[in-house]
N, CA, C, O and CB atoms as a CASP TS submission, in Angstrom:
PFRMAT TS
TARGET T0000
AUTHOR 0000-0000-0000
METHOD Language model
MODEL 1
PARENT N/A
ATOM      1  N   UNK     1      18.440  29.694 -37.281  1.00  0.00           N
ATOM      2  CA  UNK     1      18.459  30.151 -35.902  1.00  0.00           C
ATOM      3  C   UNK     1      17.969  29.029 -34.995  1.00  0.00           C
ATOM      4  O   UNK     1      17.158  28.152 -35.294  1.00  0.00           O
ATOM      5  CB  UNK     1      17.590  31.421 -35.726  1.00  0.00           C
ATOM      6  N   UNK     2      18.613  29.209 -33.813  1.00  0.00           N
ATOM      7  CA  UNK     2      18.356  27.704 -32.796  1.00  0.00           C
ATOM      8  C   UNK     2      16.889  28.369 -32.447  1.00  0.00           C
ATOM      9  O   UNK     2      16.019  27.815 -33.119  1.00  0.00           O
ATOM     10  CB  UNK     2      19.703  27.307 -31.022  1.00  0.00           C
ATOM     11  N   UNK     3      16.489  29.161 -31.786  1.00  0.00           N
ATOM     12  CA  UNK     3      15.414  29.360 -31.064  1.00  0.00           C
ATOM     13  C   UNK     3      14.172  29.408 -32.300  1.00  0.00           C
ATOM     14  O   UNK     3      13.335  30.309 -32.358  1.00  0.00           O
ATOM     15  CB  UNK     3      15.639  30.742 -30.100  1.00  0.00           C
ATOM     16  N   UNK     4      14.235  28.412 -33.123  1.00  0.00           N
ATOM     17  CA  UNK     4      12.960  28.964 -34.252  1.00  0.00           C
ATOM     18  C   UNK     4      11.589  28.198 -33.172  1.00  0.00           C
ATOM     19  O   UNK     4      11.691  27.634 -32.083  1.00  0.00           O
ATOM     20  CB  UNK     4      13.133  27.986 -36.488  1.00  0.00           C
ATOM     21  N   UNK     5      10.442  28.463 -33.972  1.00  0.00           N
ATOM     22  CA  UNK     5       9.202  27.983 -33.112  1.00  0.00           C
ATOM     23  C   UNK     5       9.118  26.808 -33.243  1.00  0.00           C
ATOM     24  O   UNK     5       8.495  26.516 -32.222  1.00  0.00           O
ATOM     25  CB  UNK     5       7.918  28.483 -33.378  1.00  0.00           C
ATOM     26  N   UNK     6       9.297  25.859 -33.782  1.00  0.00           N
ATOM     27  CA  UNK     6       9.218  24.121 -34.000  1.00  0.00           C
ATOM     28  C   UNK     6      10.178  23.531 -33.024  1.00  0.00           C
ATOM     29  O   UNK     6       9.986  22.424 -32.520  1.00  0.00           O
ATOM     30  CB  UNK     6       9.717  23.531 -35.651  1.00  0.00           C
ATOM     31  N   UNK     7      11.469  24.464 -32.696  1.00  0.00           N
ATOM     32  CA  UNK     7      12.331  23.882 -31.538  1.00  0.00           C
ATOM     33  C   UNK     7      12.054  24.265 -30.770  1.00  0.00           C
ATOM     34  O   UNK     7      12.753  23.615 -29.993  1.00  0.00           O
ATOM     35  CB  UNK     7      13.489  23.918 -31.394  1.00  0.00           C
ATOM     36  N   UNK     8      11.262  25.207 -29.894  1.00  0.00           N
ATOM     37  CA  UNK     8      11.026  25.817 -29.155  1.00  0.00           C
ATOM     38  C   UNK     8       9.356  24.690 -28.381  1.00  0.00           C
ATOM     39  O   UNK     8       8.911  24.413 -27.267  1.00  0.00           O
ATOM     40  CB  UNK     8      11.034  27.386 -29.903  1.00  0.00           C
ATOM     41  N   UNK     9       9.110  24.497 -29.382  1.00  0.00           N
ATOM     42  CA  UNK     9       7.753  23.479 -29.765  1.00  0.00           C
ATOM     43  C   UNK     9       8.096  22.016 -28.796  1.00  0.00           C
ATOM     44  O   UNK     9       7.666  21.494 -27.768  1.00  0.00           O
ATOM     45  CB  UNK     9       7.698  23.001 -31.867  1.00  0.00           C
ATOM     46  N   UNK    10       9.106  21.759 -29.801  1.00  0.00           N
ATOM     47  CA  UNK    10       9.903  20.797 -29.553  1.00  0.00           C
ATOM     48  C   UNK    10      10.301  20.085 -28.187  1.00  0.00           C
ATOM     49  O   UNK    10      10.188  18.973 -27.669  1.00  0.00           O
ATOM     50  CB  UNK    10      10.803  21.211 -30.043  1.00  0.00           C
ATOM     51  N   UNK    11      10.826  21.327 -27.891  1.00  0.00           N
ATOM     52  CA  UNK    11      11.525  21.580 -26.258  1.00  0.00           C
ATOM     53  C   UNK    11      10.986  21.412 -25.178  1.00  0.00           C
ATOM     54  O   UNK    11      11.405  20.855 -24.163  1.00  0.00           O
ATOM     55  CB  UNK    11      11.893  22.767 -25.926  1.00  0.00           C
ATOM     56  N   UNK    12       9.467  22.198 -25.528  1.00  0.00           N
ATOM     57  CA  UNK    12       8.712  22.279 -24.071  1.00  0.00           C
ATOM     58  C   UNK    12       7.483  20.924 -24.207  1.00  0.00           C
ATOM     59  O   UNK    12       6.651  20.657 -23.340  1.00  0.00           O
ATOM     60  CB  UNK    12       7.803  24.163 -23.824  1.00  0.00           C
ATOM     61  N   UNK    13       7.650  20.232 -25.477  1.00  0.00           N
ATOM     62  CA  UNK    13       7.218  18.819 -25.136  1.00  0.00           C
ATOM     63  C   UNK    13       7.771  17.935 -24.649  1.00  0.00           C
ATOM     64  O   UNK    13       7.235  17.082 -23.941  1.00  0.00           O
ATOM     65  CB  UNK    13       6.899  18.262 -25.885  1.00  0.00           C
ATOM     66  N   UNK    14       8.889  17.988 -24.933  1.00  0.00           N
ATOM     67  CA  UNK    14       9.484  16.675 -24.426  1.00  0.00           C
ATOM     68  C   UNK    14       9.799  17.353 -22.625  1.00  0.00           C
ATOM     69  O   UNK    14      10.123  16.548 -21.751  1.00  0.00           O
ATOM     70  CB  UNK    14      11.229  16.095 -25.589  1.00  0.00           C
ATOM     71  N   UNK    15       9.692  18.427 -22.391  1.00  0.00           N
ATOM     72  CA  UNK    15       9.787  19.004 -20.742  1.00  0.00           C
ATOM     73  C   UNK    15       8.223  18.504 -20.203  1.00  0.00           C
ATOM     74  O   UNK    15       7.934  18.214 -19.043  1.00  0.00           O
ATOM     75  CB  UNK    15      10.024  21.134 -20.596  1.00  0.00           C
ATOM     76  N   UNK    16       7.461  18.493 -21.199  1.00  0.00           N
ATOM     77  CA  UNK    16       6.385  18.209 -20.522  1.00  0.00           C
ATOM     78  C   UNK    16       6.133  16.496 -20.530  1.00  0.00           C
ATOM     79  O   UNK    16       5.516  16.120 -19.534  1.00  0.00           O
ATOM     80  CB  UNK    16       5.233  19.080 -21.165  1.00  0.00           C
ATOM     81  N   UNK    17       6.370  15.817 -21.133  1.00  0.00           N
ATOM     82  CA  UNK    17       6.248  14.581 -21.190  1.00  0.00           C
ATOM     83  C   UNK    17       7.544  14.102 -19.837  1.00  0.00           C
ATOM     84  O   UNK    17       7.337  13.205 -19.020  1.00  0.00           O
ATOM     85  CB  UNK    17       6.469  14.084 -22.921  1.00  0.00           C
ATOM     86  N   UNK    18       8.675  14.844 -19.887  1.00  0.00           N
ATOM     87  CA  UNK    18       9.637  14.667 -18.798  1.00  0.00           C
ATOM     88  C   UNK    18       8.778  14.618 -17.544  1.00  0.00           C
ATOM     89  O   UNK    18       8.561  13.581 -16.917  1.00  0.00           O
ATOM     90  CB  UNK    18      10.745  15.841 -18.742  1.00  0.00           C
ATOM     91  N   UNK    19       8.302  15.833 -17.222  1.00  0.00           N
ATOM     92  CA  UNK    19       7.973  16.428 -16.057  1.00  0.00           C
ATOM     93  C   UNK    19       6.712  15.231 -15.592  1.00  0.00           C
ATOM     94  O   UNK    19       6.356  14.915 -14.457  1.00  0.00           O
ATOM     95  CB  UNK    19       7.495  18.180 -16.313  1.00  0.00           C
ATOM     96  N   UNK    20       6.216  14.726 -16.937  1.00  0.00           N
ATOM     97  CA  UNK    20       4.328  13.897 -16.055  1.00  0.00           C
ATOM     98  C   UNK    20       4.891  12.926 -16.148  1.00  0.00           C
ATOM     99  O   UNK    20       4.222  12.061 -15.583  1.00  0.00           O
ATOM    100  CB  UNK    20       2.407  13.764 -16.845  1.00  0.00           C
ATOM    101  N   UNK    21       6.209  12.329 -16.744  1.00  0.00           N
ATOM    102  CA  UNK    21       6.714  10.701 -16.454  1.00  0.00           C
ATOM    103  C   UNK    21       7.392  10.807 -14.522  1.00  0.00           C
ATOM    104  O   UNK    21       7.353   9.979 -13.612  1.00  0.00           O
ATOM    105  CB  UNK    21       8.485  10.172 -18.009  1.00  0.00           C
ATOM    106  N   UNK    22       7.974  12.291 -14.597  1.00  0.00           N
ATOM    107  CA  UNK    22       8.345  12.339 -13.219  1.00  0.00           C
ATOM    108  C   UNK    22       7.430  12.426 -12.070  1.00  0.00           C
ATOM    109  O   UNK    22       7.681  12.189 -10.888  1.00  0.00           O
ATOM    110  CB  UNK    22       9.089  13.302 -13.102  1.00  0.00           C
ATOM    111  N   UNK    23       6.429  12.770 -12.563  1.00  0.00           N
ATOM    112  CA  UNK    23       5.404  13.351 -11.994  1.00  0.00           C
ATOM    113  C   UNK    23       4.249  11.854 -11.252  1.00  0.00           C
ATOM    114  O   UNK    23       3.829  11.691 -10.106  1.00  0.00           O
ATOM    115  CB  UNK    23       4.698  14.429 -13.358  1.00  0.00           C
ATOM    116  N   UNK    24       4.141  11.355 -11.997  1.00  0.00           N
ATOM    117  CA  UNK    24       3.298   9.922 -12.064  1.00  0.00           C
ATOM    118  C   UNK    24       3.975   9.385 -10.874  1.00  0.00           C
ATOM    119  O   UNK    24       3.523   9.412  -9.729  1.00  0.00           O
ATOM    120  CB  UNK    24       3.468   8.841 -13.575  1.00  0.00           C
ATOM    121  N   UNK    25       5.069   8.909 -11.240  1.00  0.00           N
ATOM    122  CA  UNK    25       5.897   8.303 -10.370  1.00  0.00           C
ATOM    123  C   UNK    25       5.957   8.809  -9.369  1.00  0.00           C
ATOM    124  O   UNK    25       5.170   8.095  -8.748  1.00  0.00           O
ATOM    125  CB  UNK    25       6.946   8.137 -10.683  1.00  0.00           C
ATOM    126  N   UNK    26       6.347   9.641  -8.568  1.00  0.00           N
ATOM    127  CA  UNK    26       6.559  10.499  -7.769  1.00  0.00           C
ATOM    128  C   UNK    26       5.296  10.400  -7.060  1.00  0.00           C
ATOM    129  O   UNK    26       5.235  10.181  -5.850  1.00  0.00           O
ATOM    130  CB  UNK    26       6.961  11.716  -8.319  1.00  0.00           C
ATOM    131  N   UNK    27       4.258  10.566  -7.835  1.00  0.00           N
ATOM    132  CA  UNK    27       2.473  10.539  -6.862  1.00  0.00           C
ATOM    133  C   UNK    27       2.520   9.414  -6.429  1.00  0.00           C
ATOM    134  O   UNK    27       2.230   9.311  -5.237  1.00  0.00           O
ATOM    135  CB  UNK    27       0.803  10.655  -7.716  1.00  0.00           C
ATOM    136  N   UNK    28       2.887   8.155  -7.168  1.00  0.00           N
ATOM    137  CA  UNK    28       2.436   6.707  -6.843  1.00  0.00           C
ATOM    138  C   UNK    28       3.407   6.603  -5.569  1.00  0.00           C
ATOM    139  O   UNK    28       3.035   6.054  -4.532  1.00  0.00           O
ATOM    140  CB  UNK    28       2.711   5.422  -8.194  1.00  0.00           C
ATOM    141  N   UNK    29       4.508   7.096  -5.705  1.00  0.00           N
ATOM    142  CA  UNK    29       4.751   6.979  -4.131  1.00  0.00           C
ATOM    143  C   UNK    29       5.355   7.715  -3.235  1.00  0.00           C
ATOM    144  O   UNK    29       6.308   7.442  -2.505  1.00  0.00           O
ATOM    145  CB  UNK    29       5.300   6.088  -3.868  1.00  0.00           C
ATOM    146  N   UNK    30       4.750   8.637  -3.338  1.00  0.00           N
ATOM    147  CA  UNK    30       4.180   9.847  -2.182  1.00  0.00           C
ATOM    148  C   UNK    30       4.401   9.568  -0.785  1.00  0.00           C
ATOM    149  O   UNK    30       4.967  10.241   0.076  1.00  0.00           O
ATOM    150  CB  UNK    30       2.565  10.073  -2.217  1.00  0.00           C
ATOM    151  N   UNK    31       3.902   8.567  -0.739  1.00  0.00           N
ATOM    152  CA  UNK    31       3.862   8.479   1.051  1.00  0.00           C
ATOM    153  C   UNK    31       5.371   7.265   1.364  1.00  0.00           C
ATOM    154  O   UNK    31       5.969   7.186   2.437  1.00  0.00           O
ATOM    155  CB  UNK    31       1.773   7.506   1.792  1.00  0.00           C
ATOM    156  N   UNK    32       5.562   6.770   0.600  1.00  0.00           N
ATOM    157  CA  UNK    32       6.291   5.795   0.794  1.00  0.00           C
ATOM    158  C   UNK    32       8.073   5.835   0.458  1.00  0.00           C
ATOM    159  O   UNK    32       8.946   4.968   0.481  1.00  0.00           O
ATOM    160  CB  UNK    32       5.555   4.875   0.056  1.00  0.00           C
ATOM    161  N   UNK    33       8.064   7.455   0.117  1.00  0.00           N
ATOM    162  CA  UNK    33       9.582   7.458  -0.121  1.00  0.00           C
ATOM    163  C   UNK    33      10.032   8.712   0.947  1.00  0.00           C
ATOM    164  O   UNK    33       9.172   9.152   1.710  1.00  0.00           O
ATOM    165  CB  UNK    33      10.025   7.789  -1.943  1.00  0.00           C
ATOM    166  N   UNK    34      11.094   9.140   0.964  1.00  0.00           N
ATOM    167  CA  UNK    34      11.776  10.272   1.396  1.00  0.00           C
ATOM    168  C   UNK    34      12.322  11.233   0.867  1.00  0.00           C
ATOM    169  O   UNK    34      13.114  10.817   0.022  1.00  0.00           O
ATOM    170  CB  UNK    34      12.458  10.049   1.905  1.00  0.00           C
ATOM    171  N   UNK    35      12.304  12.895   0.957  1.00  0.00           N
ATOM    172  CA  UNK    35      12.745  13.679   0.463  1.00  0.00           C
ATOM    173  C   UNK    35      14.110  13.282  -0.442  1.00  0.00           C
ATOM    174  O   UNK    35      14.229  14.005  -1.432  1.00  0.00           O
ATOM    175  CB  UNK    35      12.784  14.500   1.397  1.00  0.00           C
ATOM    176  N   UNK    36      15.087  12.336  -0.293  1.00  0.00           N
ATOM    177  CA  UNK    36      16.008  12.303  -0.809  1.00  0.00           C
ATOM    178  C   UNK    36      15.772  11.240  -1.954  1.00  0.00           C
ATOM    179  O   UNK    36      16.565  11.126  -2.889  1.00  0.00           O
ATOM    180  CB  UNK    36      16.956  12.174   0.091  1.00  0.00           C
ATOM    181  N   UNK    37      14.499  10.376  -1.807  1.00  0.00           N
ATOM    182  CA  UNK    37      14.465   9.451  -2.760  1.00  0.00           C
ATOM    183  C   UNK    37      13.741  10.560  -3.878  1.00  0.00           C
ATOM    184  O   UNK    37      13.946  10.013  -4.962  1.00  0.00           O
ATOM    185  CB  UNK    37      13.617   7.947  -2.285  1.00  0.00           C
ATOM    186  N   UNK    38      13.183  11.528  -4.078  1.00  0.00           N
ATOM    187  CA  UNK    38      12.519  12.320  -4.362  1.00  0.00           C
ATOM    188  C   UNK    38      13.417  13.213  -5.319  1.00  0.00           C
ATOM    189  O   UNK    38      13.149  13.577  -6.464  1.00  0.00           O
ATOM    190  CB  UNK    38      11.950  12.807  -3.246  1.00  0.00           C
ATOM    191  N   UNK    39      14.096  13.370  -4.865  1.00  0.00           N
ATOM    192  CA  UNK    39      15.558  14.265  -5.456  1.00  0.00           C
ATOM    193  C   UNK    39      16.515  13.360  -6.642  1.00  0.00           C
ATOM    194  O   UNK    39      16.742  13.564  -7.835  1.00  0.00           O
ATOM    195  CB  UNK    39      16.802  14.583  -3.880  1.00  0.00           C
ATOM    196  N   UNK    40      16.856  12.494  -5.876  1.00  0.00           N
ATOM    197  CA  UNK    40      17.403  10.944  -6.829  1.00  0.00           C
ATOM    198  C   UNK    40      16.771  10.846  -7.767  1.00  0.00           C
ATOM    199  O   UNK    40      17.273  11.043  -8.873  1.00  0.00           O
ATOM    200  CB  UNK    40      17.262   9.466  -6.261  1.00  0.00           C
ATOM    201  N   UNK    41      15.126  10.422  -7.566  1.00  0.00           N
ATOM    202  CA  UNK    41      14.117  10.479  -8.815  1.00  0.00           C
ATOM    203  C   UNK    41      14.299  11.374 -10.235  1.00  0.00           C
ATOM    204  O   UNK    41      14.424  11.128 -11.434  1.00  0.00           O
ATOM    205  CB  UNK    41      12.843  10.995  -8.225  1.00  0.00           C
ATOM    206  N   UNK    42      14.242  12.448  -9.449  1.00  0.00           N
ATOM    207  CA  UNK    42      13.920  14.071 -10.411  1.00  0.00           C
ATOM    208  C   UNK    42      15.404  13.641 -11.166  1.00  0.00           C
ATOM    209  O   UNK    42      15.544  13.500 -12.381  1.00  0.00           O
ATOM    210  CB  UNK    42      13.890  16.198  -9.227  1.00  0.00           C
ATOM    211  N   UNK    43      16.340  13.492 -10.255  1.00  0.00           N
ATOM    212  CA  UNK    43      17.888  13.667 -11.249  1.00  0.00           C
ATOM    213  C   UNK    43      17.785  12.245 -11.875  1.00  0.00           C
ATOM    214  O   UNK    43      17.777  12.605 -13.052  1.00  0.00           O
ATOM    215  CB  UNK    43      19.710  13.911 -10.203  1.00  0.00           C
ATOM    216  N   UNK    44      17.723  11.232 -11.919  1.00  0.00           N
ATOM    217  CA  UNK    44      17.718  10.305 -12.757  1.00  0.00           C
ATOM    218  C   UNK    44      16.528  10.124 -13.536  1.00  0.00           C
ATOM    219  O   UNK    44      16.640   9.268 -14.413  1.00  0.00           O
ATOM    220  CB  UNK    44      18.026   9.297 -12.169  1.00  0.00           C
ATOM    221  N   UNK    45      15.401  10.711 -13.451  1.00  0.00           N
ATOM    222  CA  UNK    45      14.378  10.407 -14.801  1.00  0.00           C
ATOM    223  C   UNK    45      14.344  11.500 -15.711  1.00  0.00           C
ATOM    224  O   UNK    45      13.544  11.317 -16.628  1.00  0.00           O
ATOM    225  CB  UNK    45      12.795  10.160 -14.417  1.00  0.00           C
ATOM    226  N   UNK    46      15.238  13.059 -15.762  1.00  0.00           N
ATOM    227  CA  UNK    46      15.223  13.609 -16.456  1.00  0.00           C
ATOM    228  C   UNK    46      16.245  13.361 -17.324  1.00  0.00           C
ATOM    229  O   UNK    46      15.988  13.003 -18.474  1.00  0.00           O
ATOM    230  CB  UNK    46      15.039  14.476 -16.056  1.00  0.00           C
ATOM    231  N   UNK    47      17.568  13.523 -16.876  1.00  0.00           N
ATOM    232  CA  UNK    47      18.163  13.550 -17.558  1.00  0.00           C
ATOM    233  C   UNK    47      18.916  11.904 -18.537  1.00  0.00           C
ATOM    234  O   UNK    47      19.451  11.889 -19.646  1.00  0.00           O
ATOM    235  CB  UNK    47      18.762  14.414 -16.833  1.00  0.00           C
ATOM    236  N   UNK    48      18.643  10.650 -17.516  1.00  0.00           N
ATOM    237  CA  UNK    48      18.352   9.496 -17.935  1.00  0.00           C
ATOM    238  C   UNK    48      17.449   9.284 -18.949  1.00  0.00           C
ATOM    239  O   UNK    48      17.539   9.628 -20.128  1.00  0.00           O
ATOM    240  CB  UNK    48      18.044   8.907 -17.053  1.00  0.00           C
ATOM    241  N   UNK    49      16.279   8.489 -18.198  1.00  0.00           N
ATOM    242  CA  UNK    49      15.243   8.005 -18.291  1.00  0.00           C
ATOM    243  C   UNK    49      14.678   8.571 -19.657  1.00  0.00           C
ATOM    244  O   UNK    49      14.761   7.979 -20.733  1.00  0.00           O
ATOM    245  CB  UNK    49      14.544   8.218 -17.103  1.00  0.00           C
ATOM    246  N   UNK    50      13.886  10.236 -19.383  1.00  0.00           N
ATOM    247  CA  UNK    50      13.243  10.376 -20.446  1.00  0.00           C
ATOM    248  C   UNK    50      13.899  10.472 -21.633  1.00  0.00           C
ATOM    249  O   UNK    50      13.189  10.248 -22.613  1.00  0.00           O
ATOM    250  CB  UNK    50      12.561  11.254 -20.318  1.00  0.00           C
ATOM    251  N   UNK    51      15.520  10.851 -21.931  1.00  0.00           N
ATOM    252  CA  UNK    51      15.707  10.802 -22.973  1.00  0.00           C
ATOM    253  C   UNK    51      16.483   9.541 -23.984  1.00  0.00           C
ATOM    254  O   UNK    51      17.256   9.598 -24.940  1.00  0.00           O
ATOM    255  CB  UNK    51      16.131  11.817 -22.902  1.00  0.00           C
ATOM    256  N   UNK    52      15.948   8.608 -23.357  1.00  0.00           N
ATOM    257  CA  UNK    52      16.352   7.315 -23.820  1.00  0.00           C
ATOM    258  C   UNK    52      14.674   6.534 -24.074  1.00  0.00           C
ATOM    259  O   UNK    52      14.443   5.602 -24.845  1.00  0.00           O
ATOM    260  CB  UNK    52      17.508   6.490 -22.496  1.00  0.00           C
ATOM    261  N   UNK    53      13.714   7.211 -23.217  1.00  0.00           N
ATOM    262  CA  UNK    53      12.805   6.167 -23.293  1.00  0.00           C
ATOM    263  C   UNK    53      12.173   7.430 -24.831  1.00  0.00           C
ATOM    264  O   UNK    53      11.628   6.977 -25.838  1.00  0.00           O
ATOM    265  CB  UNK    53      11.640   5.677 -21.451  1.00  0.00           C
ATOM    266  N   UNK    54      12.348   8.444 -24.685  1.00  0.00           N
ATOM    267  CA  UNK    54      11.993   9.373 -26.039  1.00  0.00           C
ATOM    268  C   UNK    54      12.664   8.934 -27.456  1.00  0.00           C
ATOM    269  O   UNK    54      12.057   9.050 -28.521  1.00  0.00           O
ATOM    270  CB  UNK    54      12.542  10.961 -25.770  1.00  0.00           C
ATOM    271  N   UNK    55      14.138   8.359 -27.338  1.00  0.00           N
ATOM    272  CA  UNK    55      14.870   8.531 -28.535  1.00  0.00           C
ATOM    273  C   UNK    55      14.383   6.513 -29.144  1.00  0.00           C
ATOM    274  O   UNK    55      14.391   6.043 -30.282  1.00  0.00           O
ATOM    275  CB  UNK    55      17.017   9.120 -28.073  1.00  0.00           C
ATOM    276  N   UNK    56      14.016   5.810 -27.742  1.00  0.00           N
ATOM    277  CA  UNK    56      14.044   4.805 -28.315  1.00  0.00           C
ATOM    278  C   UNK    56      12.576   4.721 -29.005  1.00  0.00           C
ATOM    279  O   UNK    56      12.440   3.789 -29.798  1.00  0.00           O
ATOM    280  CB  UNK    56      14.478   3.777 -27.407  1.00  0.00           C
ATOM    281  N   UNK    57      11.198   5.773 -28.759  1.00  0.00           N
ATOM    282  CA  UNK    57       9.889   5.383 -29.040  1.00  0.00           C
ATOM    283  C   UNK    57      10.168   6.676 -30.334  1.00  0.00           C
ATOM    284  O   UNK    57      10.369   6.425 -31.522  1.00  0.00           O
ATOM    285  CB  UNK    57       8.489   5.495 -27.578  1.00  0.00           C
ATOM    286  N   UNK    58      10.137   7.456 -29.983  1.00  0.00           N
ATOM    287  CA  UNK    58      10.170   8.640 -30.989  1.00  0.00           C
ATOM    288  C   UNK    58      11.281   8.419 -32.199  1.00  0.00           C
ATOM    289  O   UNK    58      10.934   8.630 -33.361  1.00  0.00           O
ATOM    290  CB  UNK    58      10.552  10.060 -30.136  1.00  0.00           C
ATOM    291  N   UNK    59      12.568   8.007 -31.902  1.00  0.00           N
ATOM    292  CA  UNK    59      13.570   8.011 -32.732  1.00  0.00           C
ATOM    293  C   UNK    59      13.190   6.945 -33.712  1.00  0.00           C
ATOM    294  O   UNK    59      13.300   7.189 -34.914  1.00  0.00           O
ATOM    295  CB  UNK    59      14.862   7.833 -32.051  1.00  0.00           C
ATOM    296  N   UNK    60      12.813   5.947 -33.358  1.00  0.00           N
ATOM    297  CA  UNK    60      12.455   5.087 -34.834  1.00  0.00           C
ATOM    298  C   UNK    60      12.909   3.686 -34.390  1.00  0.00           C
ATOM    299  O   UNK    60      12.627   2.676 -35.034  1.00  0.00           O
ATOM    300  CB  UNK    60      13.434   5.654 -36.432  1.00  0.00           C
ATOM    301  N   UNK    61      13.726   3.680 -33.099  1.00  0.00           N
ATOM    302  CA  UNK    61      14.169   2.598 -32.478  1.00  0.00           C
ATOM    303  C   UNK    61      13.510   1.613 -32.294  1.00  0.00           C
ATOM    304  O   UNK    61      12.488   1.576 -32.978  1.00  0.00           O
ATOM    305  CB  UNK    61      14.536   2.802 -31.555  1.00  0.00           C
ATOM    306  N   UNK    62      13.706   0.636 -31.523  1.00  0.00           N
ATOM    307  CA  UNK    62      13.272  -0.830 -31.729  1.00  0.00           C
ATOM    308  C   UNK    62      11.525  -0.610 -30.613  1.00  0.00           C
ATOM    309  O   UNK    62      10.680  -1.505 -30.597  1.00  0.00           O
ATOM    310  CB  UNK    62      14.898  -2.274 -30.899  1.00  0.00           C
ATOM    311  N   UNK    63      11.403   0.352 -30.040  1.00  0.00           N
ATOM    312  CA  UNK    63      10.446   0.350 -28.957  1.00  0.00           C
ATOM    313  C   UNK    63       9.341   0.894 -29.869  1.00  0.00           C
ATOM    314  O   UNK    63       8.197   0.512 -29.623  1.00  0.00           O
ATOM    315  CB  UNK    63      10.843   1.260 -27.545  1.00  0.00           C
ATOM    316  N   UNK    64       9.552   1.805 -30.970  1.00  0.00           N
ATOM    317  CA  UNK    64       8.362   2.261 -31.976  1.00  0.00           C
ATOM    318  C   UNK    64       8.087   1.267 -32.776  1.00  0.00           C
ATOM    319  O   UNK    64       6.903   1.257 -33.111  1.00  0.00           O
ATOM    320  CB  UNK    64       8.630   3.453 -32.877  1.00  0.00           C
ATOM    321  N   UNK    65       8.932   0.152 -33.353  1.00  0.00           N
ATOM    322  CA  UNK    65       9.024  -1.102 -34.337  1.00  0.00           C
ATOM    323  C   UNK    65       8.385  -2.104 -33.777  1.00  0.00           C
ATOM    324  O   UNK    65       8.283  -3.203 -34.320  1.00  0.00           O
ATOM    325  CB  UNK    65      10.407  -1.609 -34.679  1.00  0.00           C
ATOM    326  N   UNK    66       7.817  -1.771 -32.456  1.00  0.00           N
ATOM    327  CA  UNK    66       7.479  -3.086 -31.678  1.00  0.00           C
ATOM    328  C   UNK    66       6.248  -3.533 -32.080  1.00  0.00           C
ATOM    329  O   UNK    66       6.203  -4.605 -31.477  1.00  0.00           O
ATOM    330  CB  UNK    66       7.441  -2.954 -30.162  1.00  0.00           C
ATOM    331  N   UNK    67       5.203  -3.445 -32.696  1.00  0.00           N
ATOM    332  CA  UNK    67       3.811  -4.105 -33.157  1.00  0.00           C
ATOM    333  C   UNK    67       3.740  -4.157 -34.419  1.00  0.00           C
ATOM    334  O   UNK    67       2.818  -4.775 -34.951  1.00  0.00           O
ATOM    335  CB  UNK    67       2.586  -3.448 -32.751  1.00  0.00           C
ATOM    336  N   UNK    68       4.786  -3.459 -35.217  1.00  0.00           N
ATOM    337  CA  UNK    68       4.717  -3.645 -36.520  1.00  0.00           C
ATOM    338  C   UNK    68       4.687  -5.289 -37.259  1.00  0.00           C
ATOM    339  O   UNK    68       3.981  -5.502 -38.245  1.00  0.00           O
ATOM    340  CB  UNK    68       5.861  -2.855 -36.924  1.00  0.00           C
ATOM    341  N   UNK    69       5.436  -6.233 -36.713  1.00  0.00           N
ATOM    342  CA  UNK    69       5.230  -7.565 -37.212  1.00  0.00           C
ATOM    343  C   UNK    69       4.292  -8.301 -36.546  1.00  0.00           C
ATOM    344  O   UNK    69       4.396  -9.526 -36.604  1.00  0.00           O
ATOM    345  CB  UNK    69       6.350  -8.277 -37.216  1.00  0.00           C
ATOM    346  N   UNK    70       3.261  -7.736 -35.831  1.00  0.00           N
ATOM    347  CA  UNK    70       2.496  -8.827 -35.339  1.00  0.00           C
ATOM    348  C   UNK    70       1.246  -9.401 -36.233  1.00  0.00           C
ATOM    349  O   UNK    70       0.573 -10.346 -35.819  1.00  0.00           O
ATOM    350  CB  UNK    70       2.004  -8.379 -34.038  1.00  0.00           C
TER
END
């Protein structure tokens, strides 16, 4: 079943890690953007951003591999 508790788990972490990467950003510049840069934001760091910067640290990709040879 799709809705088991580990996906469900799953789901509302990576919404929450979405939401405070959008979130950060968004505070830092608060005063300095416009309702529409605001909107732009929200639509390009969700559906972009976090799930590329998730698949490349979480997935096993080259961004999680990064201190391993030092």
């Amino acid at each position: 079943m799709i809705f088991e508790l580990g996906f469900v788990g799953f789901l509302f972490t990576g919404y929450a890690f979405m939401d405070t990467m959008a979130a950060i950003t968004a505070g830092a510049m608060a005063e300095r953007w416009r309702w529409n840069s605001f909107v732009s934001w929200g639509l390009f760091s969700g559906p972009v951003c976090s799930p590329l910067f998730r698949a490349w640290t979480w997935g096993g990709r080259w961004l999680s591999q990064l201190g391993n040879n030092v």
